[in-house]
KEBAVEX-191623 format. One record per residue (C-alpha): residue number from 0; residue in three letters; z negated, y, x negated. Coordinates in Angstrom, 3 decimals. Layout:
N
NUM; ALA; Z; Y; X .
...
# end
This chain:
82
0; UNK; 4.350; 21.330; 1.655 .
1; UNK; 3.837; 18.062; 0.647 .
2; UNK; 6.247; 15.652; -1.478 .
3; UNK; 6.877; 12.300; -0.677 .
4; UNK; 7.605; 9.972; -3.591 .
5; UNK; 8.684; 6.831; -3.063 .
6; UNK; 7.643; 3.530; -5.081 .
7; UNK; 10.584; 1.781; -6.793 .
8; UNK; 8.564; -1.620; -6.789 .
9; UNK; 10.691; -4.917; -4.834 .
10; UNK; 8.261; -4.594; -1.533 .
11; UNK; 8.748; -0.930; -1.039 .
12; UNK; 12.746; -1.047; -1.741 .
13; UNK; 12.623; -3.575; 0.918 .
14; UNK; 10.588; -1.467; 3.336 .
15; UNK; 12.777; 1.345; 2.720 .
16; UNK; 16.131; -1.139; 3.840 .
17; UNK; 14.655; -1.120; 7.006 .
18; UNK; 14.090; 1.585; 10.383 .
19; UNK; 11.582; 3.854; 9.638 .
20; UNK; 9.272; 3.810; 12.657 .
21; UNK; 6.890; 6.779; 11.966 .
22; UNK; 8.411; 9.504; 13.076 .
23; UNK; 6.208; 11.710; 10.616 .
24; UNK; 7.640; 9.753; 7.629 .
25; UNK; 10.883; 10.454; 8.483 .
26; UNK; 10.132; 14.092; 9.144 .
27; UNK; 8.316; 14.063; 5.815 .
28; UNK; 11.596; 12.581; 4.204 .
29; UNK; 13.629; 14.953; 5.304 .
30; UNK; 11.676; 18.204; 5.086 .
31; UNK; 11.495; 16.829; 1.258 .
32; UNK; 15.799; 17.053; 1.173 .
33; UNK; 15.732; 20.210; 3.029 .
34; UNK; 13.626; 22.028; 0.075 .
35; UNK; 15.081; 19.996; -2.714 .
36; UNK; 18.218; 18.083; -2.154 .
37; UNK; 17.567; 16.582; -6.083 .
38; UNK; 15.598; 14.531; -4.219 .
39; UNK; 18.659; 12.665; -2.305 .
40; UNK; 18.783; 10.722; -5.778 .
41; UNK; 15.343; 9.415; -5.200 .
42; UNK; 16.091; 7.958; -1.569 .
43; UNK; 19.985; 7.556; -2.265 .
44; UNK; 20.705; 3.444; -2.509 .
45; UNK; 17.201; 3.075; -0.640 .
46; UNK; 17.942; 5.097; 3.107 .
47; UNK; 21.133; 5.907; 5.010 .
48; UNK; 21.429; 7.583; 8.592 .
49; UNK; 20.691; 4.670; 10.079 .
50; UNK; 17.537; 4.176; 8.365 .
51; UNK; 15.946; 6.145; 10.403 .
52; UNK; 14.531; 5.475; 14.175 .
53; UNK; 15.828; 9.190; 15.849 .
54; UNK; 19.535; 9.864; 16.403 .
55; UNK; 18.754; 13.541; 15.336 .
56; UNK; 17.329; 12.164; 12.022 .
57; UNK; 20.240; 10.033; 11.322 .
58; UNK; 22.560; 13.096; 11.875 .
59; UNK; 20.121; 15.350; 9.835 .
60; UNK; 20.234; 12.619; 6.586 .
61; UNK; 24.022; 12.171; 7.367 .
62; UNK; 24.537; 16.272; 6.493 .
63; UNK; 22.346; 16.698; 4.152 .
64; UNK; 23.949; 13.570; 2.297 .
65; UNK; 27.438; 15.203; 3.221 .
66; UNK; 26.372; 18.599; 2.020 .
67; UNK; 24.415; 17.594; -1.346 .
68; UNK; 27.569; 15.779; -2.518 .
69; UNK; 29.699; 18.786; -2.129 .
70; UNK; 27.403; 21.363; -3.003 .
71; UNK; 24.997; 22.218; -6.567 .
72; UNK; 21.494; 24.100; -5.856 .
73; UNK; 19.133; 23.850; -2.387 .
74; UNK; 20.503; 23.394; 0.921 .
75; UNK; 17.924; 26.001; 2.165 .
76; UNK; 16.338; 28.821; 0.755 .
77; UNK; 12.923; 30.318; 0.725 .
78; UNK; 12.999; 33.372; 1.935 .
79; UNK; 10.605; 34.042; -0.808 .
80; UNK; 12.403; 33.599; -3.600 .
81; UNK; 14.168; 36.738; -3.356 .
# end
């Protein structure tokens, strides 16, 4: 799985402000959460729900957002890791 970073430079926080229209970046975004909600902190300031293009998106960043804040550790698992 692949990790999006995002840059922190003026253009890209501006980009960021507004609807994602590639549906693959926002997948990307939020696959990132899903396996490590640390990340939120990266995004958080930069992307809220409606940030992003697809209504399921904007309800997927809305709970992971609700869930990070109340919660310590990932939101999902690996089965993998025991």
């Amino acid at each position: 799985m692949t990790v999006a970073t995002l840059p922190t430079d003026g253009a890209a926080v501006s980009l960021a402000r507004q609807k994602l229209q590639n549906l693959e970046a926002e997948q990307n975004i939020l696959g990132s959460l899903l396996f490590d909600s640390e990340r939120l902190e990266d995004v958080s300031g930069l992307l809220e729900p409606e940030s992003f293009a697809e209504s399921f998106h904007q309800d997927l960043f809305d709970a992971i957002a609700t869930t990070v804040a109340g919660a310590a550790g990932p939101i999902l698992q690996p089965s993998w890791t025991g």
